[in-house]
mmCIF entry with sequence, helices, sheets and N, C-alpha, C, O atoms, coordinates in Angstrom:
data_MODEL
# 
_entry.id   MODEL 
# 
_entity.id                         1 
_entity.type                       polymer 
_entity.pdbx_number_of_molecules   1 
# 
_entity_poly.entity_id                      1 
_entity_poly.type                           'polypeptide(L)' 
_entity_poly.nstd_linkage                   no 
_entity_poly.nstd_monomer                   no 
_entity_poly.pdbx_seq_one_letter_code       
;(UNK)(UNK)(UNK)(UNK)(UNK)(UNK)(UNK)(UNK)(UNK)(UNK)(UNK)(UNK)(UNK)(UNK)(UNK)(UNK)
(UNK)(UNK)(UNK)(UNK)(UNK)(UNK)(UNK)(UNK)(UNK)(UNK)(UNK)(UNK)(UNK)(UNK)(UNK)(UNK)
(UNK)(UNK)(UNK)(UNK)(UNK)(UNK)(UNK)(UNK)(UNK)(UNK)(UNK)(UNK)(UNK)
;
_entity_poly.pdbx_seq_one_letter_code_can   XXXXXXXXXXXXXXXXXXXXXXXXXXXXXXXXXXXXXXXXXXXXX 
_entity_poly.pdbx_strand_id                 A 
# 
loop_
_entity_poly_seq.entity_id 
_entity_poly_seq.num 
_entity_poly_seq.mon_id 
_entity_poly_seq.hetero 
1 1  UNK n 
1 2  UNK n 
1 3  UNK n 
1 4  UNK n 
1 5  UNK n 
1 6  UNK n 
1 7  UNK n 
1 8  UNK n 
1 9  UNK n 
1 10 UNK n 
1 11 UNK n 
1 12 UNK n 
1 13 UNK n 
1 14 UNK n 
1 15 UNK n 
1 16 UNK n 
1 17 UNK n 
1 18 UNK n 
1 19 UNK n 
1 20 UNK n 
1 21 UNK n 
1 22 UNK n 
1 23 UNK n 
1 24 UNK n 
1 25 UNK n 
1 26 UNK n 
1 27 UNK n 
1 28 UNK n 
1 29 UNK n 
1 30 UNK n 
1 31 UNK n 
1 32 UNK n 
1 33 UNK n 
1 34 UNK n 
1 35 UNK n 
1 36 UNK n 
1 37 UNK n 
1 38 UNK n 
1 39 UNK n 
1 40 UNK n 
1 41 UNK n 
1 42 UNK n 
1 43 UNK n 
1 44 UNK n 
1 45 UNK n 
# 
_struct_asym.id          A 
_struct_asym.entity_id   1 
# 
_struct_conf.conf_type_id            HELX_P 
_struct_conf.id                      HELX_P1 
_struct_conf.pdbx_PDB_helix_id       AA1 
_struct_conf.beg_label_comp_id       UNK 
_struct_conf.beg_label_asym_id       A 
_struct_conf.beg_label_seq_id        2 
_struct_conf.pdbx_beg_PDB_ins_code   ? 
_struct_conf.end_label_comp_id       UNK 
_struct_conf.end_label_asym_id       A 
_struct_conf.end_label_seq_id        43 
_struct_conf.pdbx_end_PDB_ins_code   ? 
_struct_conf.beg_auth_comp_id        UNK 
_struct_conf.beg_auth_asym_id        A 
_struct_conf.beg_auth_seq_id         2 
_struct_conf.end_auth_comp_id        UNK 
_struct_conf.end_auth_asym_id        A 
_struct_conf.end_auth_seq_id         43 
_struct_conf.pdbx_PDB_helix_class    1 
_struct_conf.details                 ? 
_struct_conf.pdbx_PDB_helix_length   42 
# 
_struct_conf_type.id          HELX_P 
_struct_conf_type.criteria    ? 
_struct_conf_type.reference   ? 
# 
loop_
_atom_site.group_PDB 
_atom_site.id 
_atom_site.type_symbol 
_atom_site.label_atom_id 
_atom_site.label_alt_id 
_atom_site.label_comp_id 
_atom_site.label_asym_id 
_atom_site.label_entity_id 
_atom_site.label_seq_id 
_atom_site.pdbx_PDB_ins_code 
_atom_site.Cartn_x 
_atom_site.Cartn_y 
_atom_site.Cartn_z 
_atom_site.occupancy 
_atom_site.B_iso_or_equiv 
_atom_site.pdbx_formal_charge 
_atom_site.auth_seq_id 
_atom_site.auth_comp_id 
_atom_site.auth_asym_id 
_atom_site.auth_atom_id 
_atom_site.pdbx_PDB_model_num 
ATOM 1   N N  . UNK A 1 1  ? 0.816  -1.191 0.000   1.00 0.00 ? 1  UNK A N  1 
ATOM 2   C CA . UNK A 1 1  ? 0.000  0.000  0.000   1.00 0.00 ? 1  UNK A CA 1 
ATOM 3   C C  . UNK A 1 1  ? 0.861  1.258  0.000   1.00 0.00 ? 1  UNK A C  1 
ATOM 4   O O  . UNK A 1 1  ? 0.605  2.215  -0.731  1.00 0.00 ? 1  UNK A O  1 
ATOM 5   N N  . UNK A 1 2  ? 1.885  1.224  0.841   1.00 0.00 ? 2  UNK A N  1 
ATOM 6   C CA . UNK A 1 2  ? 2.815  2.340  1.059   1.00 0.00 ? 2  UNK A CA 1 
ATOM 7   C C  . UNK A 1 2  ? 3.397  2.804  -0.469  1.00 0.00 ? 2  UNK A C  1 
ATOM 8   O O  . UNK A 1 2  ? 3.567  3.943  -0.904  1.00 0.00 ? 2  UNK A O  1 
ATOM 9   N N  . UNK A 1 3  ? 3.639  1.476  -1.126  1.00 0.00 ? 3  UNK A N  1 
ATOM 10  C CA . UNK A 1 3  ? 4.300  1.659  -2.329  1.00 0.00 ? 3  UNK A CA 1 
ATOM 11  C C  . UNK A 1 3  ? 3.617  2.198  -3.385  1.00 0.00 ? 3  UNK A C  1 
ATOM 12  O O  . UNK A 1 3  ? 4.245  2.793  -4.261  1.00 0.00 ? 3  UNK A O  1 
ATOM 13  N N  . UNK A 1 4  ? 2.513  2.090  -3.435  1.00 0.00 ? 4  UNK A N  1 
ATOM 14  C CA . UNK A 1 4  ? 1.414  2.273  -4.344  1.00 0.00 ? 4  UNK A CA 1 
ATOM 15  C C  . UNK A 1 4  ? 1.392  4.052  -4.269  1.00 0.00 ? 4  UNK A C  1 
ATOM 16  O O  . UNK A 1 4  ? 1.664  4.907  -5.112  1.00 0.00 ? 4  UNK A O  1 
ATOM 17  N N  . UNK A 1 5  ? 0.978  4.121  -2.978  1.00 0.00 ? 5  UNK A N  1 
ATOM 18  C CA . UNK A 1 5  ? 1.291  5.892  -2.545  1.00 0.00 ? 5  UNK A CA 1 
ATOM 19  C C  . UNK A 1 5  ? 2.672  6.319  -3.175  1.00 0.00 ? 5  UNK A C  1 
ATOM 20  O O  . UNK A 1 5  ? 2.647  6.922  -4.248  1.00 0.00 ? 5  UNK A O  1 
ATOM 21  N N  . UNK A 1 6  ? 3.553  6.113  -2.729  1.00 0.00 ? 6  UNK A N  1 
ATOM 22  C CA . UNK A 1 6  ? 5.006  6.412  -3.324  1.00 0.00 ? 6  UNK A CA 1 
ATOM 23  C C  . UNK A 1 6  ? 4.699  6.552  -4.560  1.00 0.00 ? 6  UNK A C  1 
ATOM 24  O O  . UNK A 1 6  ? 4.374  7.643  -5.027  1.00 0.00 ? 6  UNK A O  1 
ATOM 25  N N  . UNK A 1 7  ? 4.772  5.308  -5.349  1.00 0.00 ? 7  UNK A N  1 
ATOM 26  C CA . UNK A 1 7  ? 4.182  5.799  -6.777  1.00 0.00 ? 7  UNK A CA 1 
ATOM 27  C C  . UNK A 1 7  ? 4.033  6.998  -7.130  1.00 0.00 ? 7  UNK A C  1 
ATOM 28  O O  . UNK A 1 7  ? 4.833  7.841  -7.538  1.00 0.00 ? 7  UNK A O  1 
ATOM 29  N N  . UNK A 1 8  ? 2.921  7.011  -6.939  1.00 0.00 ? 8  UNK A N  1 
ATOM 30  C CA . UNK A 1 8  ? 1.945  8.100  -6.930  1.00 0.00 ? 8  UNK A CA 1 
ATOM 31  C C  . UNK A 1 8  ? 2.314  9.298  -7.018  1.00 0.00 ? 8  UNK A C  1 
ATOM 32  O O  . UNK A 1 8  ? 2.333  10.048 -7.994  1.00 0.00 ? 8  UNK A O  1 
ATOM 33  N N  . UNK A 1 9  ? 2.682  9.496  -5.704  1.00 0.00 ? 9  UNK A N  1 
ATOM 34  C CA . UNK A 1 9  ? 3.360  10.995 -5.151  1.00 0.00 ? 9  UNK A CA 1 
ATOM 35  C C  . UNK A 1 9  ? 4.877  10.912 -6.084  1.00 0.00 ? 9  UNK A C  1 
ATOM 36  O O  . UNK A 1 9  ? 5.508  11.963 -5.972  1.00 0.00 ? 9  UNK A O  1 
ATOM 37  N N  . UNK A 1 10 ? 5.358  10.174 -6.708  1.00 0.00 ? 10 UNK A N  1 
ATOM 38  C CA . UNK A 1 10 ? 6.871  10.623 -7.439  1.00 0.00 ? 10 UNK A CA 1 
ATOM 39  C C  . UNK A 1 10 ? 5.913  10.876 -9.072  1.00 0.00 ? 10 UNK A C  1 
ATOM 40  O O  . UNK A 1 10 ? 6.110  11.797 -9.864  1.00 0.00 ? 10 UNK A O  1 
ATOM 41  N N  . UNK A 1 11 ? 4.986  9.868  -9.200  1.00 0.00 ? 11 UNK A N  1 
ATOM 42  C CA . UNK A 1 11 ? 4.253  10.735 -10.590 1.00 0.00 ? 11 UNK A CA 1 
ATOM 43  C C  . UNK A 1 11 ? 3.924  11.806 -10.560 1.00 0.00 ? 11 UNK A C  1 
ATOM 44  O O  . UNK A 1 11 ? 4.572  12.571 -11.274 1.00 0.00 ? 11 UNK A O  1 
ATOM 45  N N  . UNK A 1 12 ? 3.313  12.119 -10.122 1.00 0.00 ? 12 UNK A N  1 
ATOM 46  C CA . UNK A 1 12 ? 2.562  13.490 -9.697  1.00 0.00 ? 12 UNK A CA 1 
ATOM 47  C C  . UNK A 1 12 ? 3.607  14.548 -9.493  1.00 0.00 ? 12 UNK A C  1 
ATOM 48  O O  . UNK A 1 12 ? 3.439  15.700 -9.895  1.00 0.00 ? 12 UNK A O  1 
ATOM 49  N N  . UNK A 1 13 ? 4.934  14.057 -8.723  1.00 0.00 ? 13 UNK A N  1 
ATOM 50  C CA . UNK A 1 13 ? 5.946  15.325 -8.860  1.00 0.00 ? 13 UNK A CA 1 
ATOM 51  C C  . UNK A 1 13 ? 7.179  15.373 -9.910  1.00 0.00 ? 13 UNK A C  1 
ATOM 52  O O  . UNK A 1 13 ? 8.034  16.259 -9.943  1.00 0.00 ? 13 UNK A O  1 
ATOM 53  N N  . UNK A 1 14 ? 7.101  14.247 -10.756 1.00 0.00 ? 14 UNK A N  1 
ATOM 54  C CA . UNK A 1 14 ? 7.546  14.614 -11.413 1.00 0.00 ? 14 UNK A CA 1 
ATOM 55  C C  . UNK A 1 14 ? 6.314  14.892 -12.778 1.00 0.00 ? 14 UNK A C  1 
ATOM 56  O O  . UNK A 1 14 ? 7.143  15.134 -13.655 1.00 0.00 ? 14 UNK A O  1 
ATOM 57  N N  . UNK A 1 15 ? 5.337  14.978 -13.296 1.00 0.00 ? 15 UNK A N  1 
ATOM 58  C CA . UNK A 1 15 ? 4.454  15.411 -13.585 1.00 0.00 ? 15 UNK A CA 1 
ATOM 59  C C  . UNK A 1 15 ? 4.497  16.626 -13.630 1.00 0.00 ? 15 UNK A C  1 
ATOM 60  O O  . UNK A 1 15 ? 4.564  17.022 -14.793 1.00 0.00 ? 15 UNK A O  1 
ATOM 61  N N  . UNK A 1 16 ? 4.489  17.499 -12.808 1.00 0.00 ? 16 UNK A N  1 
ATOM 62  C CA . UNK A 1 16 ? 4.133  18.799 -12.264 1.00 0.00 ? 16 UNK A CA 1 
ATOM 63  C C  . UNK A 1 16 ? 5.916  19.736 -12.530 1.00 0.00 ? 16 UNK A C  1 
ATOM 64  O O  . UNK A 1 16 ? 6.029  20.945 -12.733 1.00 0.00 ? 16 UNK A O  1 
ATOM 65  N N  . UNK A 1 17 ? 7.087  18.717 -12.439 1.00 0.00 ? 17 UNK A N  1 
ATOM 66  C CA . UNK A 1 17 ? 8.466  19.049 -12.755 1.00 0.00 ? 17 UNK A CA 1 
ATOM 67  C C  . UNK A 1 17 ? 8.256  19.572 -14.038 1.00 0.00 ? 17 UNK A C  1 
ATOM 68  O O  . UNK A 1 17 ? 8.331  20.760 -14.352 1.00 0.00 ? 17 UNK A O  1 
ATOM 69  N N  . UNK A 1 18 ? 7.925  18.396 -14.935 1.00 0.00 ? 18 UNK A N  1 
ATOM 70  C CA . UNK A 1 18 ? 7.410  18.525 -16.858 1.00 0.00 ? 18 UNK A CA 1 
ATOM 71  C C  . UNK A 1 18 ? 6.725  19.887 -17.253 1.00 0.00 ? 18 UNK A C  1 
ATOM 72  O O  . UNK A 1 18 ? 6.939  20.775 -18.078 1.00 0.00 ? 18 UNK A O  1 
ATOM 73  N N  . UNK A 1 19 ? 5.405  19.512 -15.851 1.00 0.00 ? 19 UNK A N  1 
ATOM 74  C CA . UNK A 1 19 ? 4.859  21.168 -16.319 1.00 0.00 ? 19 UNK A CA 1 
ATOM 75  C C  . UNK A 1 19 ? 5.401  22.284 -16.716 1.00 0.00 ? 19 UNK A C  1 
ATOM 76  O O  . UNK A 1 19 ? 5.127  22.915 -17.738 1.00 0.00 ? 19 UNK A O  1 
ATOM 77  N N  . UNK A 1 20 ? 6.323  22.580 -15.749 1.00 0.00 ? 20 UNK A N  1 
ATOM 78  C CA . UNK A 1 20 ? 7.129  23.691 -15.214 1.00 0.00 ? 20 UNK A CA 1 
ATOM 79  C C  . UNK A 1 20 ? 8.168  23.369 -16.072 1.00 0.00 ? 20 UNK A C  1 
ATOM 80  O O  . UNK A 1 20 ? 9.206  23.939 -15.735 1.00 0.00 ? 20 UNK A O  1 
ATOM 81  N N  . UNK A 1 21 ? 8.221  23.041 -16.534 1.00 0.00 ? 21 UNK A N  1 
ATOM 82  C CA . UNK A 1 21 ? 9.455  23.340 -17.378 1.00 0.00 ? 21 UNK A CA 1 
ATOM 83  C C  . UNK A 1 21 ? 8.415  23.704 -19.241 1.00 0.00 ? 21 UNK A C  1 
ATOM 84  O O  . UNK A 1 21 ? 8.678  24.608 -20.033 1.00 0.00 ? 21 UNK A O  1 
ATOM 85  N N  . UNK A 1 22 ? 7.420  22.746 -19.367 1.00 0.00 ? 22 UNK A N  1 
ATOM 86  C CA . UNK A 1 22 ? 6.618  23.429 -20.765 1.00 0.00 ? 22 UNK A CA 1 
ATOM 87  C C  . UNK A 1 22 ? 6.412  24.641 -20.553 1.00 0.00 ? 22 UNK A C  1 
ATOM 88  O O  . UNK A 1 22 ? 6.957  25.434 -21.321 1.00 0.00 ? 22 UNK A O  1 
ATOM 89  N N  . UNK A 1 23 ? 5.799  25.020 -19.754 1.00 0.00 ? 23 UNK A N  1 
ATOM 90  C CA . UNK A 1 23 ? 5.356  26.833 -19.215 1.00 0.00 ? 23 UNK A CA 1 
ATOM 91  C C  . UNK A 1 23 ? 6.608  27.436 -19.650 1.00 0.00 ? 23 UNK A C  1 
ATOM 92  O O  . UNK A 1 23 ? 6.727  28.237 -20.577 1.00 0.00 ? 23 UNK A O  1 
ATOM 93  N N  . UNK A 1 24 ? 7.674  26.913 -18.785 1.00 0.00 ? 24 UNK A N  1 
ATOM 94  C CA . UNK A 1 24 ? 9.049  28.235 -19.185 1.00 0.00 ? 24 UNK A CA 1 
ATOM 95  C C  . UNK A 1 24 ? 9.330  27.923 -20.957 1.00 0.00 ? 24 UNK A C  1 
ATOM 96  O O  . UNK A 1 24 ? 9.482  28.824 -21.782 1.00 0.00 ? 24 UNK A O  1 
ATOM 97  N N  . UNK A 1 25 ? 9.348  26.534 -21.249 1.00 0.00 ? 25 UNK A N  1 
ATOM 98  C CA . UNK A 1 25 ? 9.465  26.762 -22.382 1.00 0.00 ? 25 UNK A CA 1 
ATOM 99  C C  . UNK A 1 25 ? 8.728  27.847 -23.810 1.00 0.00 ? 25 UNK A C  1 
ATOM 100 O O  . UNK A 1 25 ? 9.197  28.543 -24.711 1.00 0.00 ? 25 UNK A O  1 
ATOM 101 N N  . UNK A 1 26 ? 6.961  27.348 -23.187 1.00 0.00 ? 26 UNK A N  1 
ATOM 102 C CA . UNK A 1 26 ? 5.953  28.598 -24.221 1.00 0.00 ? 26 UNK A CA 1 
ATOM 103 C C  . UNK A 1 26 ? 6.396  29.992 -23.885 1.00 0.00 ? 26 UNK A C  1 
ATOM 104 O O  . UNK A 1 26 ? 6.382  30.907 -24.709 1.00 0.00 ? 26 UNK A O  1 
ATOM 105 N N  . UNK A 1 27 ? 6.885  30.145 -22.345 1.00 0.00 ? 27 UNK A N  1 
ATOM 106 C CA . UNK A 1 27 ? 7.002  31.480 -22.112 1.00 0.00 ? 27 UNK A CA 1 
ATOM 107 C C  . UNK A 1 27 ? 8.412  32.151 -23.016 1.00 0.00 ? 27 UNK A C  1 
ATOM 108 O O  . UNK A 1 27 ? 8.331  33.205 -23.646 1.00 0.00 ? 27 UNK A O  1 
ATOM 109 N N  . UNK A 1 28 ? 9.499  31.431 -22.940 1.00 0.00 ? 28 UNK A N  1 
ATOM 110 C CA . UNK A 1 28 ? 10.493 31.798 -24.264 1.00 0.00 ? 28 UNK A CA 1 
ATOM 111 C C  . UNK A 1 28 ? 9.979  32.161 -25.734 1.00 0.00 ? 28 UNK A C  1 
ATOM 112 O O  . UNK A 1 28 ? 10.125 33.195 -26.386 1.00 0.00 ? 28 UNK A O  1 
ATOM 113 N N  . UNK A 1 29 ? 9.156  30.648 -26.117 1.00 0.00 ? 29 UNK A N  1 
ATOM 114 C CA . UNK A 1 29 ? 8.616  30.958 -27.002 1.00 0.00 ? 29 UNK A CA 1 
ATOM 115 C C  . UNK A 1 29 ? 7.596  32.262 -27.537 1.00 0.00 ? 29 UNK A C  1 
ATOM 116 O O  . UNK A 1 29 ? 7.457  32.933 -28.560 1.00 0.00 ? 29 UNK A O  1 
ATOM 117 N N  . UNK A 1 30 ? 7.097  32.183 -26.415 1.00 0.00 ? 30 UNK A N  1 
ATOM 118 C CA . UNK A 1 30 ? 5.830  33.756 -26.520 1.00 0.00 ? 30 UNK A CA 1 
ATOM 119 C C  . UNK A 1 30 ? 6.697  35.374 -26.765 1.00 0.00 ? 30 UNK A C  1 
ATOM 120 O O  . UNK A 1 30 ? 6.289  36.297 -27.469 1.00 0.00 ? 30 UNK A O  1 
ATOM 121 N N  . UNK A 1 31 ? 7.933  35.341 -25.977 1.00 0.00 ? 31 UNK A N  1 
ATOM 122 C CA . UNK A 1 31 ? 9.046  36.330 -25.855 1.00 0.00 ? 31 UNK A CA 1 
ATOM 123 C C  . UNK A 1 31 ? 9.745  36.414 -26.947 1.00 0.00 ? 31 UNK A C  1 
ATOM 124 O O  . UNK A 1 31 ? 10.191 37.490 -27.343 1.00 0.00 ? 31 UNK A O  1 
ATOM 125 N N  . UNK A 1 32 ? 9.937  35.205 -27.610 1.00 0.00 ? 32 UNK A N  1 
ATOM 126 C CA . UNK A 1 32 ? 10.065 35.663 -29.316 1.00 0.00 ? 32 UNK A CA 1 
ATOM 127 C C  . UNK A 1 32 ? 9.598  36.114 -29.913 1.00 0.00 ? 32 UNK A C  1 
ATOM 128 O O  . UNK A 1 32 ? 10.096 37.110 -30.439 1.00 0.00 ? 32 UNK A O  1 
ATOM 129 N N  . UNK A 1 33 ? 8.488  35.738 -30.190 1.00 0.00 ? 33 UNK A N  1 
ATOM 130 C CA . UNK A 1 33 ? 7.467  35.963 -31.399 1.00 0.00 ? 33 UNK A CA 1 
ATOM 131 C C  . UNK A 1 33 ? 7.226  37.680 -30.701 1.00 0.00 ? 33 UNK A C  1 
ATOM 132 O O  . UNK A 1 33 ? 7.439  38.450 -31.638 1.00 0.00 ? 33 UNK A O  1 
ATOM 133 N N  . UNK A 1 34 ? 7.083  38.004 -30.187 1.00 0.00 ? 34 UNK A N  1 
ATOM 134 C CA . UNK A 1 34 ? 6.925  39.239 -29.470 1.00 0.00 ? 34 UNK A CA 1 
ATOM 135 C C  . UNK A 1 34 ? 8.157  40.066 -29.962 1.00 0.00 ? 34 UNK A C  1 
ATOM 136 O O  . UNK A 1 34 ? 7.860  41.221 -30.265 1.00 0.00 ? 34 UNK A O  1 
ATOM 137 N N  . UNK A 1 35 ? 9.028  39.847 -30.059 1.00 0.00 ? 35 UNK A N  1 
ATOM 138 C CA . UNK A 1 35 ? 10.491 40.593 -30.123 1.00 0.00 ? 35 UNK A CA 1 
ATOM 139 C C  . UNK A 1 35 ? 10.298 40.646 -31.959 1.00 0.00 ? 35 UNK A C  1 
ATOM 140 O O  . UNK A 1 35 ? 10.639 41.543 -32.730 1.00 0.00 ? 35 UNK A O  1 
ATOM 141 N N  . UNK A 1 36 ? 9.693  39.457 -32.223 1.00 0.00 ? 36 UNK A N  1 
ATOM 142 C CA . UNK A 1 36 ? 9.277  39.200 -33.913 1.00 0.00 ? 36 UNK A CA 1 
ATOM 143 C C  . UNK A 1 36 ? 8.796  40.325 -34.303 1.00 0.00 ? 36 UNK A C  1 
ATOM 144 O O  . UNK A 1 36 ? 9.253  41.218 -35.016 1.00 0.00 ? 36 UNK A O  1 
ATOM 145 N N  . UNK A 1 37 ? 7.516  40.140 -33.588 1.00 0.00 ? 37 UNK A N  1 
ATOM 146 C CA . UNK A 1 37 ? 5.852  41.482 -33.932 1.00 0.00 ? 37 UNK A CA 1 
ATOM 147 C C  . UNK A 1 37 ? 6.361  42.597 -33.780 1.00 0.00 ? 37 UNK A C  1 
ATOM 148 O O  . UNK A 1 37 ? 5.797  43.423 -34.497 1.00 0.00 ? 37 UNK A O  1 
ATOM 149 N N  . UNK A 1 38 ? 7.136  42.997 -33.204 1.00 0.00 ? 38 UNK A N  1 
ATOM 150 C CA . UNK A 1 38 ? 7.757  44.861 -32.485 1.00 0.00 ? 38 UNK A CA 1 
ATOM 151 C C  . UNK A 1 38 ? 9.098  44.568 -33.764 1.00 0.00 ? 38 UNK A C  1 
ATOM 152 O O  . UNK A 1 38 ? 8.959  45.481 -34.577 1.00 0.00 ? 38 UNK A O  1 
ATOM 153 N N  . UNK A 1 39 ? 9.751  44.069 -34.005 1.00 0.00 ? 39 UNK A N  1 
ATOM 154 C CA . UNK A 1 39 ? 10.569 44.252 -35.144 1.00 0.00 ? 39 UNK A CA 1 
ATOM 155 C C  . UNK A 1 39 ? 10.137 44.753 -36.741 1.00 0.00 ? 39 UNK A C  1 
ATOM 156 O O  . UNK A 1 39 ? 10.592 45.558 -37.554 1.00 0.00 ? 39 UNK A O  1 
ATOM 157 N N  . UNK A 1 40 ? 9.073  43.863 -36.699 1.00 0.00 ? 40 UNK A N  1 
ATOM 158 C CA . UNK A 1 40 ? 8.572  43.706 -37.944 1.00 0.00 ? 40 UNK A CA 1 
ATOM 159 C C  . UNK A 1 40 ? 7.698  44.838 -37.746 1.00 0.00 ? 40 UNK A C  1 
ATOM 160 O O  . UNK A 1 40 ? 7.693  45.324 -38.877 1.00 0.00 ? 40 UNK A O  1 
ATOM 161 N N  . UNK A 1 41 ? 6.928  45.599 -37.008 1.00 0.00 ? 41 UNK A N  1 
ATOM 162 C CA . UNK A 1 41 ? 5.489  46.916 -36.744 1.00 0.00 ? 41 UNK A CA 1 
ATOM 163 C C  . UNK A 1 41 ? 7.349  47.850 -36.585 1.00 0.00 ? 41 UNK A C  1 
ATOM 164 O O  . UNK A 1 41 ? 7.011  49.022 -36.425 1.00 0.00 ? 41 UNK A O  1 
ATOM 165 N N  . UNK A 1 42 ? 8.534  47.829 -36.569 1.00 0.00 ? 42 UNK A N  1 
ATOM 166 C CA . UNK A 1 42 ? 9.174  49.079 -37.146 1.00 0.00 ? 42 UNK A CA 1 
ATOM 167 C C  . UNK A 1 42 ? 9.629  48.849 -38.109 1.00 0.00 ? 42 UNK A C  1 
ATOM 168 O O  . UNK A 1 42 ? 10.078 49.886 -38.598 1.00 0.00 ? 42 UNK A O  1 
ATOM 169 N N  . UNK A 1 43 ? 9.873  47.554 -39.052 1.00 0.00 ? 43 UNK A N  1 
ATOM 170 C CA . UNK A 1 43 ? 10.329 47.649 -40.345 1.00 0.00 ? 43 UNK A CA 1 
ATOM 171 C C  . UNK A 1 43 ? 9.351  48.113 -40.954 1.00 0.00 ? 43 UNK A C  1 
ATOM 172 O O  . UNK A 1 43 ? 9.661  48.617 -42.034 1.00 0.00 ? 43 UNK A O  1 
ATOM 173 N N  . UNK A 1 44 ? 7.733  48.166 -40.564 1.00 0.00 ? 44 UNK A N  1 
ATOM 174 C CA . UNK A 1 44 ? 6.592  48.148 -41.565 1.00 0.00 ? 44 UNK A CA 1 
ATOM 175 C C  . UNK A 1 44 ? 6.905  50.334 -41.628 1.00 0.00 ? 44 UNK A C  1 
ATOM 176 O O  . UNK A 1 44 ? 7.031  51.100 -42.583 1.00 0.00 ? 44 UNK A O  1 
ATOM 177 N N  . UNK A 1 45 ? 6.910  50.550 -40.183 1.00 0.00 ? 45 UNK A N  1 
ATOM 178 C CA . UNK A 1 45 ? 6.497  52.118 -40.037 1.00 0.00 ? 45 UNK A CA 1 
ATOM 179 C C  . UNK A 1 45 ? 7.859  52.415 -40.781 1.00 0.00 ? 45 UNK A C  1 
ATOM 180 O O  . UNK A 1 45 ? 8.194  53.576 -41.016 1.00 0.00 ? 45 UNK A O  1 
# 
């Protein structure tokens, strides 16, 4: 039973590790495309 819990609780944190690391990843990603849009709105002006 104990083990079953263990399980569990190391899925779940490493689960939640994965998360946190996709988030920082979109958040790079989002910080590009952003640096993209403001480059490109002064090549346009």
């Amino acid at each position: 039973m104990a083990d079953s819990i263990e399980f569990r609780m190391n899925f779940i944190v490493e689960q939640q590790a994965q998360f946190a690391v996709d988030i920082q990843h979109l958040k790079e990603r989002q910080a590009e495309a952003q640096r993209m849009i403001e480059a490109n709105g002064n090549m346009i002006r």
